[in-house]
N, C-alpha and C positions, 0 to 999 in steps of 0.2 A: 645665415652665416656665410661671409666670404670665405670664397676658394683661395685656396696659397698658391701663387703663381712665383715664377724662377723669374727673381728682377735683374735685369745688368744693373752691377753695379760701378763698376768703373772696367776699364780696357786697355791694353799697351802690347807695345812692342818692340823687336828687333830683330837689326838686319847686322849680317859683320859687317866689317869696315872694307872687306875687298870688295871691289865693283869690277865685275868684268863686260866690257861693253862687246856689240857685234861687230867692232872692228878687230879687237882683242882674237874672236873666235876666228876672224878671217885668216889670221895668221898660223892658225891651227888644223881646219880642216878646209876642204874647199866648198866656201858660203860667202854672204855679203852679207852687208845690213841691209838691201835692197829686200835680196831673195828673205830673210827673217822678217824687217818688218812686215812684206807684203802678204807673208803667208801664217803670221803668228801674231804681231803687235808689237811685237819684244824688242827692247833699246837696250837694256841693263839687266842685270842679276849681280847678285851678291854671291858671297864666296865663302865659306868660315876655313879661317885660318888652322893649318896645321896642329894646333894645339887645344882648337875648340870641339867642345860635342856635341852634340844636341839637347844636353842637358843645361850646358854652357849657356845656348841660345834661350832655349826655355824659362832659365832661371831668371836671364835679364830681362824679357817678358810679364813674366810672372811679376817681377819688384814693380814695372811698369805701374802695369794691372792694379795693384794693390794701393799706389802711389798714387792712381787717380780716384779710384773707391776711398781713398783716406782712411783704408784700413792696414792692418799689422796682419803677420803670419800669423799669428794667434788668433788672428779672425775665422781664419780658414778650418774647415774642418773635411774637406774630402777636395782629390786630387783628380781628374780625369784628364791625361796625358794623350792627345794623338800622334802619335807618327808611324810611319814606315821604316824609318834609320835609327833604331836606337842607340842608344850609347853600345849594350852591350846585349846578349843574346836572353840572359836574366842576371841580374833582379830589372823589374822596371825602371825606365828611365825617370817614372814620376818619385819613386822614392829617392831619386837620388837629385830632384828640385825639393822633395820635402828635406831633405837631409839640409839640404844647402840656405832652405829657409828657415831653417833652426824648428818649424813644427815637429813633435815628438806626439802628437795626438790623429786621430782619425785616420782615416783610410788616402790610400794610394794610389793608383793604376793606370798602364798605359791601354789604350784602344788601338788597332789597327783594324781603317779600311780605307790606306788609301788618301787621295784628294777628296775623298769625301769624310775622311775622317772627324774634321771639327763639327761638323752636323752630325755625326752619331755622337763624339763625346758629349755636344752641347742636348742632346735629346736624350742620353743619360741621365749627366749630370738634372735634368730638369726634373725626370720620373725621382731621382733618389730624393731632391730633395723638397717635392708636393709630399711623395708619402713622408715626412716627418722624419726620413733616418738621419739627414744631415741638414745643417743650417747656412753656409755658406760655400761656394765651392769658387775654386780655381779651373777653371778648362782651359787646357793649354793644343796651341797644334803646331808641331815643331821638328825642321827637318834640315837633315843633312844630305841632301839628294845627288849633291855633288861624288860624293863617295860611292856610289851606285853607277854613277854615267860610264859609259865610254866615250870617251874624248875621241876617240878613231870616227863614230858614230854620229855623222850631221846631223841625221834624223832626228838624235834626241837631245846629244849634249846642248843643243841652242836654248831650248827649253826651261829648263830646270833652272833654279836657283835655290838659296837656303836661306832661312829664314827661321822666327817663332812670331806667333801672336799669342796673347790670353784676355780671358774675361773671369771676372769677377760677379758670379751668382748669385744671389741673396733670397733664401724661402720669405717670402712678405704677404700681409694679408692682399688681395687682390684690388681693394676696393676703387682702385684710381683705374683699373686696367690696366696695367702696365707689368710686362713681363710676359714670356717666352707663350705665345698665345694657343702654339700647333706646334709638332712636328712629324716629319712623313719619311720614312727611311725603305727603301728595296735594295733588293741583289739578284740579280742572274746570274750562277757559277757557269754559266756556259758559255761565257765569252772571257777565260780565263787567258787564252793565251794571244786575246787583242792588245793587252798592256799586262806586265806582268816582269819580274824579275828570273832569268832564269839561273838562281842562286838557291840555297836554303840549308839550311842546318840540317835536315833530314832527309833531302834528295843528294845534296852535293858535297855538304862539310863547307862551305863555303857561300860569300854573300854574293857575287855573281852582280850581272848589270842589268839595265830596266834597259827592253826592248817591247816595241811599241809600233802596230799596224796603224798610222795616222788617220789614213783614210776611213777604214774602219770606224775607229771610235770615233769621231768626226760625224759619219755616218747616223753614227748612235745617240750620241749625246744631245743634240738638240729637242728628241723626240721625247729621253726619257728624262730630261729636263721638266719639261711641260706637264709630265704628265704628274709630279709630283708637286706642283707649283699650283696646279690646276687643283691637288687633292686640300692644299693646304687654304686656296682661297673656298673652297665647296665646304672644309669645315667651320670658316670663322665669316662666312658671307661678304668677304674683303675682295679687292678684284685689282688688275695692274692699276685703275684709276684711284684707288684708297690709297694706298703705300707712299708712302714718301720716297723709297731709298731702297732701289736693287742692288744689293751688293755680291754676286755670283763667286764661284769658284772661280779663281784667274788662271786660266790655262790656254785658252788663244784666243783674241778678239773676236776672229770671225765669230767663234762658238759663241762667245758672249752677244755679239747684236745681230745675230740671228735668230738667237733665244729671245730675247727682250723684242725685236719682230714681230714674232709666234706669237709672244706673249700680251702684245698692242703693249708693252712698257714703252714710257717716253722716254728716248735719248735719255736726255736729263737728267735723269732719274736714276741712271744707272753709276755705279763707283765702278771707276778701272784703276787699278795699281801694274796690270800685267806687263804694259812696256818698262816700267822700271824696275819689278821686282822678278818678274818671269814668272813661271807656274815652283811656285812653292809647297806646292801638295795641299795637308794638311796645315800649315798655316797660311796659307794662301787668303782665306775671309777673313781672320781674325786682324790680320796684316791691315788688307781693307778696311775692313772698322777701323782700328784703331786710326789709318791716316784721315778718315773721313771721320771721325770723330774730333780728333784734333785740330782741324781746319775748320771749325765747327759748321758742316753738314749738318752730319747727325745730333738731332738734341731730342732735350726731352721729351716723351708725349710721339714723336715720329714713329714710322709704321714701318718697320725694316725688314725687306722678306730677303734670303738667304739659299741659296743654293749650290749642290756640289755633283760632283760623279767622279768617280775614278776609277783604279784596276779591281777585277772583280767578275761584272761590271758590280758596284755598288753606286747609288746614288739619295741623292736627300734633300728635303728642305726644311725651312724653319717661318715661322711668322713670329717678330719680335714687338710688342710695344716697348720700344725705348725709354 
């Protein structure tokens, strides 16, 4: 008997229509696009307009997603929502994409951890549905990070952009291989206040701004990259030479190909979106996929391994047969 493996089944996305470039920031605080590129990757971020939420982004995502799976809301039957910015403090943000996609059946809910977010939802969403509770799932990772920055703030405002990505998950018999092959998730609470918002509902009464030791996490993340990259090739005996397609969290190049370094990944191999999208948190990979899906990179049968870390510390990877 074959195992039920979590198939991609289609992927989309969206960015708002503001683009703010690092000449745009120059005018705001004092920075270049010299001093950004050289020390981030970063060209571009997107911006959601006054009127949009994150539910807003999600949603147009989501129809994406669906649109390339050539299925309907009524396909869907469980909702796993990432972000850090929700629309609203409660109900979840996901019920208010299921609301919007006319689903009145199955289950809802957002996750939070972070820019590692779409790798926990996606390692959810994969457990709920091998055991048999659900059949298709929507994973969404979707943020408004702009609303969180201070603009006063070089250190961070440069950074950040807003965005959604989603994938479309399908329970399938396994027999081809294909579909969601490992997942590896940790967290250390003890490097909370390396990245971290100092806002909350139950410390402050308020949402407060993402302040952020660069150097620090910088520090960090390379190491605990590997180490969960390294758990995910030791379980499916894959290595950087098998994979087609490293698609990482985008949060600053250096981090990115110094990890891929570490990891003997090749160049090549690797998907950047981060100079034109900036670090989008949680939809930061899905982002990835979908443009490296679209340009057809990634096709079927391809080996896509996945990684994240964000505030926390939390971090994670994935091994995908596409």
């Amino acid at each position: 008997m074959n195992a039920i493996r979590s198939v991609v089944r289609g992927v989309g996305a969206y960015l708002p229509a503001r683009m703010l470039t690092n000449a745009d920031l120059a005018l705001m605080v004092d920075t270049s696009d010299e001093w950004i590129v050289q020390r981030t990757g970063i060209r571009t971020r997107h911006i959601a307009a006054d009127n949009e939420v994150t539910s807003d982004l999600a949603l147009a995502a989501a129809r994406a997603a669906l649109a390339d799976a050539g299925l309907g809301p009524g396909d869907i039957d469980l909702i796993v929502l990432a972000t850090s910015t929700p629309d609203n403090t409660f109900p979840a943000t996901a019920v208010s994409v299921q609301a919007g996609l006319g689903i009145t059946h199955g289950a809802a809910f957002d996750l939070q951890a972070v820019c590692s977010g779409f790798v926990y939802a996606l390692a959810t969403a994969d457990n709920f549905l091998k055991s048999g509770a659900y059949k298709r799932c929507l994973v969404i990772g979707a943020e408004t990070f702009s609303r969180i920055l201070d603009w006063s703030d070089r250190t961070t405002c440069v950074l950040f952009g807003d965005g959604a990505g989603a994938m479309v998950l399908e329970a399938m018999d396994g027999a081809d291989g294909r579909g969601v092959l490992t997942t590896h998730l940790r967290s250390d609470g003890r490097h909370k206040n390396k990245l971290y918002v100092d806002g909350g509902v139950s410390s402050t009464r308020s949402v407060g701004f993402l302040r952020m030791e660069g150097r620090e996490v910088f520090r960090h993340a390379v190491g605990m990259i590997a180490d969960v990259i390294t758990d995910a090739f030791d379980a499916t005996g894959e290595s950087a030479q098998t994979i087609d397609w490293f698609v990482p969290h985008q949060a600053n190049r250096r981090i990115i190909d110094a990890s891929a370094v570490k990891l003997g990944i090749a160049p090549e191999k690797v998907v950047i979106t981060v100079d034109q999208h900036g670090n989008t948190s949680a939809a930061s990979i899905p982002l990835a996929l979908a443009a490296a899906h679209a340009d057809g990179r990634i096709k079927k049968g391809d080996l896509v391994l996945l990684e994240a870390m964000g505030g926390g510390f939390t971090w994670g990877s994935a091994l995908i047969r596409w």
